[in-house]
N, C-alpha and C positions, 0 to 999 in steps of 0.2 A: 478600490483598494489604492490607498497610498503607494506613490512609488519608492518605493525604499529598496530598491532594489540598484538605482541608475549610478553608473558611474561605481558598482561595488564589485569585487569579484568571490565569485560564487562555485563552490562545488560541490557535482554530483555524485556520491558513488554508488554502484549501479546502476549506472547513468547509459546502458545501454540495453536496461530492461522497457520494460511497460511502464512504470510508472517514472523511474528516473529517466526516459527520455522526453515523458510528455514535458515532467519540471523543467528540461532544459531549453525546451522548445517555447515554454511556458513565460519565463525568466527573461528570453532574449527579445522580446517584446517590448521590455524592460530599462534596456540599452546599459547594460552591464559593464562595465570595463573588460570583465571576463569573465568568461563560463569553464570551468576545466569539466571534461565527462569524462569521470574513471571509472574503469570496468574493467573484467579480466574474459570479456568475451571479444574478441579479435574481430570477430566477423560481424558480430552488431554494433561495434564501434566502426568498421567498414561500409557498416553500410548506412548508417547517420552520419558519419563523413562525407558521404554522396548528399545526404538529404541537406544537410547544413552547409554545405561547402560555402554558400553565401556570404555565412557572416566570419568576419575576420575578428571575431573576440571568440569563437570557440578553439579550446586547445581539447583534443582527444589523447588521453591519455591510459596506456594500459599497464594493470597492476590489481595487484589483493589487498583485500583490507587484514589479510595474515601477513601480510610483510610492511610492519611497522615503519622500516627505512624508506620504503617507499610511498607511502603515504604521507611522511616527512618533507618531501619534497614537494609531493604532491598540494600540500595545505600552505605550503609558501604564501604569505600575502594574503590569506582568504579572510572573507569576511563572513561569508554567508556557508553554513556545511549542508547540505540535504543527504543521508543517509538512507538510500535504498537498499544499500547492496546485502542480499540474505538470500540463503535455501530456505524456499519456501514448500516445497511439493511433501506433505506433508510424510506419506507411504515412504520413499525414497530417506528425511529425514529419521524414519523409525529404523530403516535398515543400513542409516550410517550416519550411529549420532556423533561419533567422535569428529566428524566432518561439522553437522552442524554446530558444536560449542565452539570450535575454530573458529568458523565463519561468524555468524549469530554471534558469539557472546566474546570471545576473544578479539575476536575482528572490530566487536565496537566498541571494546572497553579502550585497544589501539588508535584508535580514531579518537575517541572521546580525550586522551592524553595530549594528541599532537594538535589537536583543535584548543586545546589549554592551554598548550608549550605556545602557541602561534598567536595565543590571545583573538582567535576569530568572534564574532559579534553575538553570533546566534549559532546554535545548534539543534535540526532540526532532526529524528529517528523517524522514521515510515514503521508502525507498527501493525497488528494483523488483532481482528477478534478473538484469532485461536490463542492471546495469551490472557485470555479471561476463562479463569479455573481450569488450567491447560491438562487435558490427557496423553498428550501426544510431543513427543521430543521437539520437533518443528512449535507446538507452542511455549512449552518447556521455555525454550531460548528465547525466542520474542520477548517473553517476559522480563526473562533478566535483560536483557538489552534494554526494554523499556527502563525497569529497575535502575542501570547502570545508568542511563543517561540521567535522569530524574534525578538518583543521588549526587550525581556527580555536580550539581549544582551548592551542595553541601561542600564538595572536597577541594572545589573552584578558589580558595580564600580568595585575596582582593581583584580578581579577574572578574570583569563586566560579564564574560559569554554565560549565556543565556543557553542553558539547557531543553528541551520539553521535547515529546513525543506525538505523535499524532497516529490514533488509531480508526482501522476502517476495515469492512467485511472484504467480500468477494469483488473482485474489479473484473465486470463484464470485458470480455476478449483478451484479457491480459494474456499472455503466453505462459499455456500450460491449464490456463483453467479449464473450467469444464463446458465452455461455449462451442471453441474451434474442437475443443474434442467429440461432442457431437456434431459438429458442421463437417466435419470429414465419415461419419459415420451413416449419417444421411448423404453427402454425397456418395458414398462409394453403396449407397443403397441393400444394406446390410438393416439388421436391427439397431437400435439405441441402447446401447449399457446403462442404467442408472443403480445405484447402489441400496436405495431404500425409500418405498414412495411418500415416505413421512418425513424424509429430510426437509430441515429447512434453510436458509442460508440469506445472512445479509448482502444486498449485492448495492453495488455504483458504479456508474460509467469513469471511465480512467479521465476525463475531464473534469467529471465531479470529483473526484478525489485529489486531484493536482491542485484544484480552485480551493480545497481546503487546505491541506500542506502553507501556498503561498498564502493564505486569509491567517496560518498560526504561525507561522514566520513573520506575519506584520502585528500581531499582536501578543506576542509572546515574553513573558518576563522573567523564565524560569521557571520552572518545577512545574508545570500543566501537562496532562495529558487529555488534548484536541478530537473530542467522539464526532464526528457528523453523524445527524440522524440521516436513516435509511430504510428503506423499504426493506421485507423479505417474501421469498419465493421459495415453493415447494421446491424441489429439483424434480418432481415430475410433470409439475404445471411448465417448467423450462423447457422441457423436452418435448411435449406436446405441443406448444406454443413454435418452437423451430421447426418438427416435422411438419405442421401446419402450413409455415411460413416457407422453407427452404425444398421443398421438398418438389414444390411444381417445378421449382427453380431448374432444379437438375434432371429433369425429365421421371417423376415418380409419381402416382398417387399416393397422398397422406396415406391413405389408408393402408396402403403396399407397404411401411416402414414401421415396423412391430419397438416397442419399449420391453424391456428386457430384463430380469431386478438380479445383479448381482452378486449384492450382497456387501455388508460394510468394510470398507479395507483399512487396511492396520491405522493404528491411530484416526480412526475417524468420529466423531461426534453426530449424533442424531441433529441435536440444534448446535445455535451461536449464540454467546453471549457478547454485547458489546461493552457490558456497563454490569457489575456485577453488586449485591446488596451492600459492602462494605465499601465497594469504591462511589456507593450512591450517598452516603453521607458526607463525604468531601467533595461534591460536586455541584454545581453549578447549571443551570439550562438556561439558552438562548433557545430563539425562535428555531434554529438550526444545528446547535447542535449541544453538547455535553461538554461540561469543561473539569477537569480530577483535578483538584488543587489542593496544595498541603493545607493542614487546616488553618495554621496560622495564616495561611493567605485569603480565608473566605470572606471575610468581612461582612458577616451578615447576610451576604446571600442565599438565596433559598438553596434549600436542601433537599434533595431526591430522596421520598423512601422506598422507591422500588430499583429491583435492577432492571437490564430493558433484553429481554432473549429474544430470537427470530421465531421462536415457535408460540408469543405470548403478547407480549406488549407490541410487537411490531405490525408494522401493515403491511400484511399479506397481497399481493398482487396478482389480479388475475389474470388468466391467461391474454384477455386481450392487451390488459395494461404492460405485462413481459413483455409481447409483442414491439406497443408503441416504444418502450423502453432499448429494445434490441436495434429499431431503426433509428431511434435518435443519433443512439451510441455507433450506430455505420455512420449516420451525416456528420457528427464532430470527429471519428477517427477520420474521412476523409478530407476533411476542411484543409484548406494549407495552413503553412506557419505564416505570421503576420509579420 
C-alpha cells in the first residue's frame, strides 16, 4: 500500500473502540503528522493513552459526534476522517432508537458537514452488513449513514473530499460481540447461549478489516461502497469450536459445557447480507472484494448478478477452520504496534 498517509493528519472517531483503535494504531506506522483519537469513552481513551504514550503525534481527544461544536475543532487541519464511532449492539438499538438516529445518522450527517466546512481530503464511514435490507433500527441507521456519506459527494460542489464507505460483517473479538461473550460463558463453566443453530454470520479479524478501511482510503474517488470478501460461520459451529478450544483452558471437559438455544432477540436476522441483488448491478469484483459504485462510475466493468448472503454464496467454515481462524485472530490482537 502506498504511503499516503505520511506527513498527513488523520482522524478517528470511535477511535477508542475495536476497530477505530486498530486504524490508529494502523496509520501510525505511517508517520502521520497527526492522529487525533476521538471518542466519548473516557476510560478507553485512558487506556490507549497508556498503550500509545510513545508516539508524540497522537492527540486524545474526548467528545460526541452529537456535538457539532465540537467536532469543529476536533477536524481542524484534518486531512484524512475515519468514522467509526456508532451504536452498534443491535437488541439495545431496538430499545433506544431515538439514541441510535442521534448517534448513527445525526452524528454523521454532523461530521460529514464539518469535514466539508474543513475541505479534508478523504472521508472514510465503517459500515456493518446489517444495513443490507435492514430489519432492525441498528441497521436502519447504518444505512442511512452509509446513504449520507455516498450522497454527500453530490452536495460536496467544488470541494476535492472524497466520500465512500466501507462495509464488513462480524469482527471476531471486537467488544461486545459474541466471541468474549461466550469466552466468559465457558470460563465461568456454565452452558453456552446461542440464539439459533441455523444462524449464520459473516465474520473477519479486526486486522482484516483495518487492512481494508486503509486499502479504500488509498483508493478511493468518491461515491464507492468497499465489500471485502469473507467467510461465514454457523453460530453454532462458533461455539462448539471454542468449547472445544477453551474449555481444557479453564479447567473443564468439552463435554461438561452444554450449547444452549435461546432463541432470536429483538431485531435479529437468521443470515447476513453483504451485497444485495440491486446493489450487485452497480458493482464491481476484485480478487478481494466487492466495489458499489454509482453507475456512471462503472465503466464497463463487470457486473454481478447475484447478491452474496452468509447462508448461500458464502464459505461456510468448519469447525476446525473457526478454530485456526480464532488463533490467528489471538496472535495479531497480541502483536505489538510497529
Amino acid at each position: 500500500m502506498a504511503n499516503i498517509f505520511q506527513n498527513k493528519n488523520i482522524l478517528v472517531t470511535g477511535g477508542a473502540g475495536s476497530i477505530g483503535s486498530e486504524i490508529a494504531r494502523k496509520v501510525l506506522q505511517f508517520e502521520p503528522k497527526v492522529v487525533r483519537i476521538f471518542s466519548n469513552d473516557e476510560n478507553g481513551l485512558f487506556s490507549l493513552e497508556q498503550e500509545l504514550h510513545g508516539y508524540p503525534s497522537v492527540r486524545f481527544l474526548i467528545g460526541d459526534v452529537k456535538d457539532k461544536e465540537r467536532l469543529s475543532v476536533a477536524i481542524k487541519g484534518i486531512d484524512f476522517v475515519f468514522h467509526a464511532a456508532a451504536l452498534k449492539h443491535v437488541p439495545l438499538c431496538e430499545y433506544n432508537p431515538f439514541e441510535a438516529v442521534k448517534t448513527n445518522v445525526i452524528g454523521t450527517q454532523n461530521l460529514i458537514e464539518v469535514a466539508m466546512e474543513e475541505e479534508a481530503e478523504k472521508f472514510i464511514t465503517i459500515s456493518t452488513d446489517k444495513a443490507v435490507n435492514p430489519v432492525n433500527v441498528m441497521g436502519a441507521t447504518k444505512l442511512l449513514a452509509e446513504r449520507l456519506t455516498i450522497s454527500a459527494n453530490y452536495y460536496k460542489g467544488a470541494r476535492k473530499i472524497a466520500f465512500s464507505c466501507v462495509r464488513f460483517g462480524n469482527v471476531l473479538d471486537s467488544r461486545g460481540s459474541v466471541g468474549p461473550l461466550f469466552r466468559e460463558q465457558i470460563k465461568g463453566g456454565g452452558s453456552v447461549a446461542i440464539t439459533d443453530p441455523d444462524m449464520t454470520r459473516f465474520v473477519i479479524s479486526i486486522p482484516k478489516a483495518v487492512d481494508l478501511v486503509l486499502r479504500a482510503a488509498e483508493i478511493a474517488q468518491g461515491g464507492e461502497v468497499f465489500i471485502f470478501k469473507m467467510p461465514a460461520l454457523r453460530i453454532s459451529d462458533l461455539a462448539e469450536a471454542m468449547i472445544e478450544e477453551l474449555a481444557p483452558h479453564y479447567g473443564y471437559e468439552p463435554k461438561s459445557i452444554k450449547v444452549e438455544i435461546s432463541g432470536k432477540r429483538a431485531g435479529e436476522k437468521i443470515y447476513e447480507e453483504l451485497l444485495n441483488e440491486d446493489e450487485a448491478m452497480n458493482a464491481s469484483e476484485t480478487k478481494d472484494m466487492f466495489i458499489i459504485q454509482a453507475a456512471e462510475k462503472r465503466e464497463g466493468k463487470k457486473i454481478l448478478a447475484k447478491e452474496y448472503r452468509s447462508d448461500r454464496e458464502a464459505i461456510l467454515l468448519t469447525k476446525e477452520e473457526i478454530k485456526e481462524m480464532l488463533k490467528e485472530n489471538q496472535q495479531e490482537a497480541v502483536a505489538p504496534a510497529q
